[in-house]
C-alpha positions in Angstrom: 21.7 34.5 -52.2 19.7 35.6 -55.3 18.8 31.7 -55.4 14.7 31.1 -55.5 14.6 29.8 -51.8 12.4 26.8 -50.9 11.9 27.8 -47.2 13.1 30.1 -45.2 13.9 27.4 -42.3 14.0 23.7 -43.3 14.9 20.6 -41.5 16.1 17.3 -43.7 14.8 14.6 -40.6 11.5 16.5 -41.0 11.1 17.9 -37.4 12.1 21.8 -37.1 12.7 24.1 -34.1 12.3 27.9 -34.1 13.4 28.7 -30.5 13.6 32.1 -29.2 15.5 32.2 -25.8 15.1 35.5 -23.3 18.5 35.8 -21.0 18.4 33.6 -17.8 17.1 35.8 -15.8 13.9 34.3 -15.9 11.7 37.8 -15.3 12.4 38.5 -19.1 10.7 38.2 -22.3 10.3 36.7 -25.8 9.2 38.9 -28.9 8.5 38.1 -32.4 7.9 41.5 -33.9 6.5 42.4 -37.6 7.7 45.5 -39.0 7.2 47.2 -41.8 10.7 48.9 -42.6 11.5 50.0 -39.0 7.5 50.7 -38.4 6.4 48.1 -35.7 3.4 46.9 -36.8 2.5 43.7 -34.5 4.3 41.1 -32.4 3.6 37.9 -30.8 5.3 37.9 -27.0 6.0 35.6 -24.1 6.4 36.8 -20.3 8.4 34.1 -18.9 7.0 34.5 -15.3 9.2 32.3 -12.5 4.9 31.2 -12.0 4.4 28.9 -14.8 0.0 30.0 -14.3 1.3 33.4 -14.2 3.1 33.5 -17.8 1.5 34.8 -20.8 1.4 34.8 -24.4 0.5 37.9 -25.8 -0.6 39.1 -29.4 -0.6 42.6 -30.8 -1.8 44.4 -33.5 -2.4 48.2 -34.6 1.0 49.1 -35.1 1.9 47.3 -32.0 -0.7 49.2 -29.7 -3.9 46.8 -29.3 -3.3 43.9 -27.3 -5.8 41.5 -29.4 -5.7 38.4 -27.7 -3.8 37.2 -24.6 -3.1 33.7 -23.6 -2.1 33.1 -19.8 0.1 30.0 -18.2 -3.0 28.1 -16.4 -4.8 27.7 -20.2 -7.5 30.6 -19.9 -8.1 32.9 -23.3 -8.6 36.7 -23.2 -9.9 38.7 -26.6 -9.8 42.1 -25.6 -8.7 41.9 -22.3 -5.1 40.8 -20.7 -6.2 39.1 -17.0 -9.1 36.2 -18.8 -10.3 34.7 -15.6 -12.2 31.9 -17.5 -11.2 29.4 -20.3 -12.5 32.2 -22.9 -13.2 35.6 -21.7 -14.2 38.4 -24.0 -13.9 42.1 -23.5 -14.6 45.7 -24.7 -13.3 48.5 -22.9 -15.5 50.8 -24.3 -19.1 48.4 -24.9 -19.5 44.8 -24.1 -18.0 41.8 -25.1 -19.8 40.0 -28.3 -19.7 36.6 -29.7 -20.9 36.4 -33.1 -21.6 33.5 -35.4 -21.8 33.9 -39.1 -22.5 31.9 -42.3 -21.3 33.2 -45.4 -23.7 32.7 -48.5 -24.6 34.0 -52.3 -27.0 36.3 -52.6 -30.6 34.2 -51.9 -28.3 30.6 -50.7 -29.5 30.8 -47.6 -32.1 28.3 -47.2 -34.5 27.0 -44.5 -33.3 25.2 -41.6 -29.5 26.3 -42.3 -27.9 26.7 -39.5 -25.6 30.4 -38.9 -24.1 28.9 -35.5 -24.2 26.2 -32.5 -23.0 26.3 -28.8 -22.9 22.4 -27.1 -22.3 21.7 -23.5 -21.3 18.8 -22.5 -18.9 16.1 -20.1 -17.0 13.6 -21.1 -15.9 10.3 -18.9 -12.2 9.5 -19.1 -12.6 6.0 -21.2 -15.9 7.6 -23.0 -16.4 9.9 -26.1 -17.5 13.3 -25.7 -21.5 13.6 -24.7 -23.6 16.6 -25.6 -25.4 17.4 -22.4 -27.4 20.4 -24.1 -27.2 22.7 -26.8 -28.4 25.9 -28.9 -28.9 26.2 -32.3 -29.4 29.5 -34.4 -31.0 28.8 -37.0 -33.0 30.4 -40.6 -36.4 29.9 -40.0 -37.8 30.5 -43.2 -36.1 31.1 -47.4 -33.8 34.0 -47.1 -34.5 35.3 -50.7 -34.2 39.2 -49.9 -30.5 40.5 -50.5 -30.8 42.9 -47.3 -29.4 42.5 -43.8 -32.7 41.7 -42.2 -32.4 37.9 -42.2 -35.2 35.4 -40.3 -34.0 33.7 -37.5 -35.1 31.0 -35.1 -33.3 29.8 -31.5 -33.8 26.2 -30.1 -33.0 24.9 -27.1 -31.6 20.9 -26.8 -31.1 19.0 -23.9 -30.5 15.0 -23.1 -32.5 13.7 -20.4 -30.1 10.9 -18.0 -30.7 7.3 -20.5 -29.2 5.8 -23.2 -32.1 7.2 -25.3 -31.0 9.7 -27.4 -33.0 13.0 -26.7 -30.9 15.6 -27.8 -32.1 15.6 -30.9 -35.3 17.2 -30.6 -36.0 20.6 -29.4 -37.3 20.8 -25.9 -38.0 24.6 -26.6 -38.1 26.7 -29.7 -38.5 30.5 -30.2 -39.3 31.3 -33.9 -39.0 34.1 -36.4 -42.0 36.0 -34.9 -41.5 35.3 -31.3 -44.0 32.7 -30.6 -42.5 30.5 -27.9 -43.0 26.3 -28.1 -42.1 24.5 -25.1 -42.4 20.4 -26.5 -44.3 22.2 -30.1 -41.2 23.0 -32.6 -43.4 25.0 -34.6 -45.3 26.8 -31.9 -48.5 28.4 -33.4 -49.4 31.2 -30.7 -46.9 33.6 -28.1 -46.9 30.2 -26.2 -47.4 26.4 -27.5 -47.2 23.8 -24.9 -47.2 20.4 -27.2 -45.7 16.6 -26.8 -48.1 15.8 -23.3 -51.4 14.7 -23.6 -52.7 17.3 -20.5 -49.8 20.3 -21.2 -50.0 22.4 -17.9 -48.2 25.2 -16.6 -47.6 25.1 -12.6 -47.3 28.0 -10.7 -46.0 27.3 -6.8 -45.4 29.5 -3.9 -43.2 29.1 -0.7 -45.0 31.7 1.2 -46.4 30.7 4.5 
């Protein structure tokens, strides 16, 4: 039709279904494939295993040669590799697997105390909301006015102790821009700042007889 088309598939009770069926024979698979022309360029596939855990969804890119992320039947997420054996499990064939957290700013936005990424841990009770158990903040230490790549930066380390107090929201342990370490002092002053006890003490013990 040389009609403008509204969508390509539209349902009028406002629930749609794009199924793609393999044959029977349940040892087949599923592909939605991109092309450009008759180039294959990516495609998203399903291996519809008889063992629902052992089924996968797979995504490729690269003209069809890089398997980028794979998705298996029991839940677990693999970037880079197609056998994840955790809930996210990252790969490189030829290095090491990388996770890396990025905030995007103007030239000179990035201020102090702006946070580039966070990891929580946590549990969470059937009838409760989630709980943050512990957690680690990356964080700018200090004005980022230079336009460079060589940005301050300052990890802390959160944890909640077993009370209805909320003590997750101070730092238990800091390490700042110039490597000074505070265990209970968020803005250690010297390689190592014991703060928040009256008599701070480090214990050494030994299990030698």
């Amino acid at each position: 039709s040389t009609a403008a088309q509204v969508s390509r598939i539209e349902s009028v009770d406002d629930d749609c279904t794009l199924q793609i069926s393999s044959h029977t024979d349940e040892d087949k698979s599923s592909t939605l494939a991109f092309l450009s022309g008759t180039t294959a360029r990516g495609s998203i596939g399903y291996d519809h295993n008889t063992t629902a855990a052992s089924q996968l969804m797979q995504f490729l890119v690269g003209d069809n040669a890089v398997t980028a992320m794979t998705i298996k039947g029991d839940g677990n997420v693999g970037i880079g590799t197609t056998a994840p054996s955790e809930s996210l499990t990252i790969s490189n064939t030829s290095s090491y697997g990388n996770l890396y957290f990025q905030r995007d700013e103007a030239d000179g936005a990035v201020g102090a105390n702006d946070i580039f990424g966070q990891i929580y841990f946590g549990a969470k009770d059937a009838s409760a909301t989630n709980s943050i158990s512990v957690s680690i903040k990356a964080d700018a230490q200090s004005v980022h006015t230079a336009h460079n790549n060589n940005k301050s930066g300052r990890l802390s380390f959160f944890t909640q102790d077993d009370s209805d107090t909320d003590t997750i929201s101070t730092a238990q342990m800091v390490i700042d821009e110039d490597g000074n370490v505070g265990i209970g002092a968020t803005a250690p002053s010297a390689q190592l700042d014991l703060g928040g006890q009256s008599s701070p003490a480090i214990y050494f013990s030994s299990n030698n007889t």
